[in-house]
C-alpha positions in Angstrom: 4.5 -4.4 -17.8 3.9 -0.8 -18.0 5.0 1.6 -15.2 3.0 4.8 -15.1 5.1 7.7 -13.3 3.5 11.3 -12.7 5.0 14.1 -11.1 2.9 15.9 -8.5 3.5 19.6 -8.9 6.4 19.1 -10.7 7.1 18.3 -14.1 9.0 14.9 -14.7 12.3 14.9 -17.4 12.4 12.6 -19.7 15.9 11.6 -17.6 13.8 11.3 -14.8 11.6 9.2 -16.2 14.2 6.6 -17.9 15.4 6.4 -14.5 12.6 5.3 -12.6 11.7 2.9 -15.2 15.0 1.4 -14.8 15.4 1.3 -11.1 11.6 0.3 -10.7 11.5 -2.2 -13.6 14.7 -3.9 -12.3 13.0 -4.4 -8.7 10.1 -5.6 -10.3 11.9 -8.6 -11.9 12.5 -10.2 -8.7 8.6 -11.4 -9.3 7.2 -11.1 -12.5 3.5 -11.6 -12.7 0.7 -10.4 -14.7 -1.6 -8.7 -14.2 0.6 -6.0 -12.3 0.0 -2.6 -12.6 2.9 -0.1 -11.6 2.2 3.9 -10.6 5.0 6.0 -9.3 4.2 9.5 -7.9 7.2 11.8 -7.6 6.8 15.3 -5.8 9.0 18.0 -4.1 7.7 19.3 -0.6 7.7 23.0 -0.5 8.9 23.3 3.3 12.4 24.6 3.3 12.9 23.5 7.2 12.6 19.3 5.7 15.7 17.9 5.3 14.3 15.3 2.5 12.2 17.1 0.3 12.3 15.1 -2.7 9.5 11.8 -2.3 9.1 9.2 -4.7 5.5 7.1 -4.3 5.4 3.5 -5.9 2.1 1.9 -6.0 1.5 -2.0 -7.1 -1.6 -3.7 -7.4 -1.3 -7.3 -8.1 -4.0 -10.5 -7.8 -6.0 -8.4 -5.3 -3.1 -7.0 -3.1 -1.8 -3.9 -3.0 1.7 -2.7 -2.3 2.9 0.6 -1.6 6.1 2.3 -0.6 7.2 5.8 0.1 10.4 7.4 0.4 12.1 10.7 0.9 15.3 11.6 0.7 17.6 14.9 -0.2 17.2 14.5 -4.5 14.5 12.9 -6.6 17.3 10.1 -7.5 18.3 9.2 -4.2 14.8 8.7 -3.0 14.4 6.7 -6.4 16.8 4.5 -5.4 15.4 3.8 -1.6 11.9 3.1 -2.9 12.8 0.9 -5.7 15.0 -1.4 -3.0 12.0 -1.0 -0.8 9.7 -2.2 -3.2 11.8 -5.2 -4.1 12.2 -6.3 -0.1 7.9 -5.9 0.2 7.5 -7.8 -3.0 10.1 -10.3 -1.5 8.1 -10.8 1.6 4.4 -10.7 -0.6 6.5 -13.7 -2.5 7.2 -15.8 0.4 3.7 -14.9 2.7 0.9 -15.6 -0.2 3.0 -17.3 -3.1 5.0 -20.0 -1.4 1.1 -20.8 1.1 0.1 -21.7 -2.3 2.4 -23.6 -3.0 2.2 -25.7 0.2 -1.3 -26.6 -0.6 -3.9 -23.4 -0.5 -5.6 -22.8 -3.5 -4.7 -18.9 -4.5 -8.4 -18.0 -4.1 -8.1 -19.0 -0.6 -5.4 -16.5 0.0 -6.2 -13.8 -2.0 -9.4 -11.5 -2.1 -11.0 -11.2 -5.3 -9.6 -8.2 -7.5 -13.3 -6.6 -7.6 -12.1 -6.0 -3.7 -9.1 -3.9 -4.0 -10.0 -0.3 -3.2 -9.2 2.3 -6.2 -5.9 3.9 -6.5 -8.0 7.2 -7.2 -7.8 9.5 -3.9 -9.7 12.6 -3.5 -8.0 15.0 -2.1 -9.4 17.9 0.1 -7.2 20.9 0.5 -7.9 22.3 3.8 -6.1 25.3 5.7 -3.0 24.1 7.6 -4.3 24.5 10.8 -4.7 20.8 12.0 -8.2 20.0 9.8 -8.5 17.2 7.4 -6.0 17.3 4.2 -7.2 14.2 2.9 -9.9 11.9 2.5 -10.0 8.5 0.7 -13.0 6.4 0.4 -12.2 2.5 0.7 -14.3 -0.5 0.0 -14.3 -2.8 2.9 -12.7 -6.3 1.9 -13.8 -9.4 3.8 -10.6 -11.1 4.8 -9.6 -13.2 7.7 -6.7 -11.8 10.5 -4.3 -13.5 8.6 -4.9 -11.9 5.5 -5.5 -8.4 6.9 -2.0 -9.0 8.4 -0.6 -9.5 5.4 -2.4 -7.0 4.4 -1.0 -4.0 7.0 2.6 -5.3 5.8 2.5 -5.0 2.4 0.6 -1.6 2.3 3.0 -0.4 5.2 0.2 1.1 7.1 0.0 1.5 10.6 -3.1 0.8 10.5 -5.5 -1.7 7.8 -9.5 -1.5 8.1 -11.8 -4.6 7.0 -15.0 -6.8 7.6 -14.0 -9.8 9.0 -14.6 -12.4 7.1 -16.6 -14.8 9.4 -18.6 -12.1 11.6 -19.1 -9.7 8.7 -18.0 -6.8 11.4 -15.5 -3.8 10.7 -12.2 -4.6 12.0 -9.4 -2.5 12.7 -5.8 -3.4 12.5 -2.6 -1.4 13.7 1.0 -2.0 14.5 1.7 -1.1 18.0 4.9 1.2 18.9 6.7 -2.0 20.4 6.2 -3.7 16.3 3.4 -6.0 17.3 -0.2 -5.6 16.1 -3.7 -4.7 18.0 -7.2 -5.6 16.7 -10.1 -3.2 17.3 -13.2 -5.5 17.0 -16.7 -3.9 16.3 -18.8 -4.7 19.4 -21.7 -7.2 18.1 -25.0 -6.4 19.5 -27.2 -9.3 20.0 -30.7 -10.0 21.2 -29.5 -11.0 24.9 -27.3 -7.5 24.9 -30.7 -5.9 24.6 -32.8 -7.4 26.9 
């Protein structure tokens, strides 16, 4: 497995980059499966008034899931460290959610959404001015998934929110965790023929 690490503004050591592949790779052990494609983002924040400017991004995209972690801490190492134990605790939980269901009986396509699905890993990025506009903007393909899987979804992404088409209705469906750690579910109103008359 290769592990792809970029720096963001910032040039990555070679140090650097033995590191991450150690500290990464060894998390990534705890499940080894193929295919399993690894980016990790480093990048310094330029505000001197945040505490934890160094951030370290990790990325995975395996059998149509994708699981993402970011950390910041003080130095590049540190935050290193946090999201490579972070990583290993989501791929832990993706492990025991979708591996062990098809163990108990589910075939993995029932699980799983196909890998055509899973959005690109490619953002693009719209700097704006700082005052409150839009910094960013992704574009997402929809994924067709039940309200299990976009659970599982929201938790391995470690969103606060997950958007999809619901598998049986074909509607957009928003997920998001609530303050309290439960989940909500905005459901797209269905128009019908009786709505209209």
């Amino acid at each position: 497995m290769k592990i792809k690490v970029t720096g963001r503004k910032m040039t990555v050591s070679d140090a650097l980059r033995s590191y991450v592949e150690e500290k990464i790779g060894s998390s990534l052990k705890v499940f080894n499966i193929t295919p399993m494609n690894v980016e990790v983002v480093l990048r310094m924040e330029k505000n001197p008034a945040n505490p934890k400017p160094a951030v370290a991004e990790v990325t995975l995209v395996t059998k149509g899931h994708i699981i993402r972690t970011e950390e910041a801490e003080e130095d590049m190492y540190a935050a290193i460290d946090v999201a490579a134990a972070k990583t290993e605790r989501q791929l832990r939980k993706y492990k025991t959610k979708v591996i062990d269901r098809r163990q108990a009986g589910k075939k993995l396509g029932e699980v799983l959404p196909s890998e055509e699905l899973v959005p690109p890993l490619d953002e693009h990025l719209a700097n704006l001015d700082d005052d409150g506009h839009i910094v960013r903007v992704k574009e997402i393909d929809l994924e067709a998934l039940s309200e299990e899987e976009a659970l599982l979804q929201i938790d391995l992404l470690g969103h606060d929110f997950f958007v999809y088409n619901d598998n049986n209705t074909g509607a957009v469906n928003v997920i998001y965790r609530r303050k309290d750690g439960s989940y909500g579910l905005l459901k797209q109103r269905l128009e019908t023929l009786e709505d209209e008359l």
